[in-house]
Phi, psi and omega in degrees: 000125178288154182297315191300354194261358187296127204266154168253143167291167210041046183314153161255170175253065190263013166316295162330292205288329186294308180299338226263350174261344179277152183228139184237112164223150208014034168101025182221146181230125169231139168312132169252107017262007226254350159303306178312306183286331180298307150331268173331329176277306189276000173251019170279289205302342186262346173270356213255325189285309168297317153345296177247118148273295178333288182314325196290338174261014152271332149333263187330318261242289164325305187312282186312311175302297208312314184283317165258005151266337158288285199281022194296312163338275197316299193285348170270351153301284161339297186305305157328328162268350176266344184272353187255354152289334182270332175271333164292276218285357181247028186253346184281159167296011173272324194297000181262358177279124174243076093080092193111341176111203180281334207266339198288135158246135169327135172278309192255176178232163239281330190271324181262015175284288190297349176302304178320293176297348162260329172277359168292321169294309193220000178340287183279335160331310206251358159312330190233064143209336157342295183286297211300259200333290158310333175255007178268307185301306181289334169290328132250078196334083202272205197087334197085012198257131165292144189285000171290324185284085200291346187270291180320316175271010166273318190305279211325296176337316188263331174311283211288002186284292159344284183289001181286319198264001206236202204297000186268299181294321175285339184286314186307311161337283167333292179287345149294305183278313172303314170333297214286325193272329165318298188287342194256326152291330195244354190243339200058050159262143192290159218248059186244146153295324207293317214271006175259025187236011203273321176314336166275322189215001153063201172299022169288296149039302209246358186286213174267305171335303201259344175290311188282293185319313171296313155333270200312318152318316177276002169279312180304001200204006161254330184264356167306308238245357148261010181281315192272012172265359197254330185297301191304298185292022171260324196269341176301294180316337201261275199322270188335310181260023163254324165285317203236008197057036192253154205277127216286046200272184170290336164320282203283322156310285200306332176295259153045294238250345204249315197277338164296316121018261167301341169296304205280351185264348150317311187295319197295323154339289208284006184117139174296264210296328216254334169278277176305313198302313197316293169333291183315330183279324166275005178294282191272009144291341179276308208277301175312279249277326193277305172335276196340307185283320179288311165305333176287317205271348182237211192309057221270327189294327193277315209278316176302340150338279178284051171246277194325300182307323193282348164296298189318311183303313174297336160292305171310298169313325209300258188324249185347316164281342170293315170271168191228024195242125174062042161291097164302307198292064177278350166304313180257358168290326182255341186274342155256302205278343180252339168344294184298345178241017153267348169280259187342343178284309167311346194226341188288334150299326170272332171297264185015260162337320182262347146299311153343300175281034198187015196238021154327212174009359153359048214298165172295328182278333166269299189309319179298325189292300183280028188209311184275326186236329182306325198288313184285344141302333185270309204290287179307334181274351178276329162288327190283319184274355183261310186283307226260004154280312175292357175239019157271317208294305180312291179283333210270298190268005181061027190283123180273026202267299189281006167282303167292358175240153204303156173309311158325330194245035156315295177276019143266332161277338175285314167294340155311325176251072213203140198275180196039018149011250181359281191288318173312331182269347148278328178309319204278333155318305184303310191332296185289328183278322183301294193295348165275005187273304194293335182286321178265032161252322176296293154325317173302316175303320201290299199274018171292312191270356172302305198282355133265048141086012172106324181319130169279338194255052169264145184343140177303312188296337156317288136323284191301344192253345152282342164298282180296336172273354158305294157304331156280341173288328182296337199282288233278314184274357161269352169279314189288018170129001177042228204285353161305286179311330173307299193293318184305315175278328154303312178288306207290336208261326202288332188301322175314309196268338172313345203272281181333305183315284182338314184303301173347295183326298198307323208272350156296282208285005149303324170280333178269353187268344182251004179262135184307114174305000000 
């Protein structure tokens, strides 16, 4: 029995409102309105990017100083209350509340549940900031730390690489997924952002208010989910002409992002188990396997090291990176730390959702454990073994290859001195392409099931058709103006939904507070 057949307790009597917005035409059943406007916007915006590409990447450009340099506050604020929302409710007697009702049993079992959830969440990220990030962050430290002080500033460096990936990015995951799987298991409610408001505003929901919360989710889980297809395809292109001399242009991404694409509309067909899950399980055994190799092959006595330590740093650093008042190092507050955290707010309907969709049976204390701090132990120990062979690499052998090279090839200079290159560095290309198949199968799934209306099983062509407009919107803003334009629209969607989440909150915890103990 699949989870969407799973019957929930308090059933509600929410057919009617679902069916009386949903519509069937040429074999597709869809929400009215919130498919149509969502369509119509993202396919404006991708033909208004080709069009004006110039203006559009001045535009974006502006859009982004303006938004992080104004709103920096709201996001490091935010981010801060979900993760300390989340370690309250999962320390509380809510946490004993299990998802799906007392009876629920979990569907997936504990390894291909978190595979799912990770490479859906952060996969491809940290393929291509794994490296980047820690030598970049130690080479200018934030904080005020001089880059002269070489110890302090690898601690800082790696600290603040850590909290980009680390509890901050999962609690917003977490509130949102906990949200979504609650009201949709335990309340029966469609598996919509609208419905984690209903403990607020009841059947309003069913309005403009939920028409509009979902719109924006699925805008938000359209330009999330190309920053990280615009990410994948720099570092694929980067890889190829770091292996094959093939040439890194916007040509050869956008051909990248169109052949992934089609790759990834096999998976969305065949299905959550036969597709996503299967991909996922082979992201990380493919993703263990390369950790693995780089720890036996580099520094390994440095590194297990800097695994510890770097827990340690990241605890010290914490309260400092966390604020955000009389920060001189503003260059890396608006230009890394709140970036990262309108992205993540932005991918948090579609990460959310698709944790959600896969967290039955649950208690609430295992989900925030296993959505919140396992990923973020793994997250560290994948910077500590990666960023912390390159900044051995750095310091130790005075080697400059990832220091002096563009960001995409980051992780490819580190492996260069590292044995079999070669082949480890095409394993690690297929590695970034499988997580962009799964980051874009996934994502199709998620804004499949907003724009009908919650529903898990609406026509397959559906899916296909969020698929591919995924890939032209990622296409249409790497023609506009590239990973700028991306990241601008990223930051503009996150700022709204920073709200709503925060609101989320309130109206999760009115609903764990009703459920009968």
């Amino acid at each position: 029995m699949s989870d969407e057949q799973h019957s929930a307790p308090h059933q509600t009597n929410i057919d009617h409102e679902v069916g009386e917005h949903n519509i069937q035409i040429l074999g597709l059943d869809i929400h009215n309105p919130v498919f149509v406007i969502s369509a119509i916007l993202a396919v404006a915006l991708v033909i208004g990017t080709l069009l004006f590409q110039e203006q559009a990447a001045v535009m974006f450009g502006d859009m982004r100083v303006w938004i992080t340099s104004t709103f920096d506050w709201f996001f490091v604020i935010s981010a801060n209350l979900f993760v300390l929302f989340c370690l309250a409710v999962a320390f509380s007697k809510l946490g004993r509340i299990r998802l799906g009702g007392p009876d629920a049993k979990p569907r997936y079992g504990y390894l291909g549940w978190l595979a799912m959830l990770f490479a859906a969440g952060v996969g491809i990220g940290l393929m291509f900031f794994g490296v980047l990030e820690p030598v970049t962050h130690s080479l200018t430290p934030p904080l005020g730390i001089d880059p002269a002080d070489t110890a302090r500033a690898r601690a800082v460096g790696m600290a603040a690489a850590i909290n980009h990936w680390g509890l901050h990015a999962w609690a917003i995951y977490a509130v949102v997924g906990l949200s979504l799987a609650f009201f949709c298991f335990n309340r029966g409610l469609p598996l919509t952002l609208r419905s984690a408001f209903f403990p607020l505003i009841g059947n309003a929901v069913w309005g403009p208010f939920g028409h509009f919360v979902d719109t924006v989710a699925v805008m938000a889980t359209l330009f999330g989910l190309a920053v990280s297809l615009g990410f994948g395809a720099e570092q694929i292109a980067g890889g190829l002409n770091y292996l094959f001399d093939v040439a890194p242009g916007n040509t050869t991404k956008v051909i990248l992002i169109l052949v992934i694409i089609s790759i990834a509309l096999v998976s969305v067909i065949a299905g959550l188990d036969k597709g996503v899950k299967r991909l996922s399980e082979l992201n990380m055994a493919m993703a263990a396997g390369l950790l693995l190799f780089v720890l036996i092959a580099g520094p390994t006595v440095v590194v297990i090291a800097t695994i510890f330590k770097s827990f340690v740093d990241y605890l010290y650093y914490l309260p400092g990176l966390s604020n955000w008042i009389g920060r001189e190092d503003t260059d890396f507050l608006h230009g890394w730390s709140t970036f990262y955290w309108a992205w993540w707010i932005s991918w948090s309907p579609f990460v959310g959702m698709f944790i959600a969709r896969v967290s039955y049976g649950r208690t609430v204390r295992e989900f925030i454990t296993w959505v919140l701090i396992i990923p973020t132990v793994i997250g560290l120990v994948w910077m500590s073994t990666f960023g912390g062979t390159a900044l051995d690499q750095l310091f130790t052998d005075g080697y400059r290859g990832v220091a002096e090279s563009v960001p995409e090839l980051a992780l490819f200079k580190m492996l260069e001195q590292l044995p079999f290159t070669g082949v480890v560095s095409t394993i690690s290309v297929f590695l970034i392409a499988i997580f962009f198949v799964t980051s874009a199968d996934s994502g199709s799934l998620v804004m499949d099931i907003i724009t009908a209306g919650g529903k898990m099983n609406a026509p397959v062509q559906q899916r296909v058709f969020w698929c591919l407009l995924a890939g032209l919107v990622a296409v249409a803003l790497m023609l506009g103006g590239g990973m700028a334009s991306l990241q601008a629209l990223t930051i503009s969607i996150g700022l709204p939904f920073g709200v709503v989440l925060l609101i989320m909150c309130v109206g999760l915890v009115q609903g764990l507070r009703s459920e009968p103990k």
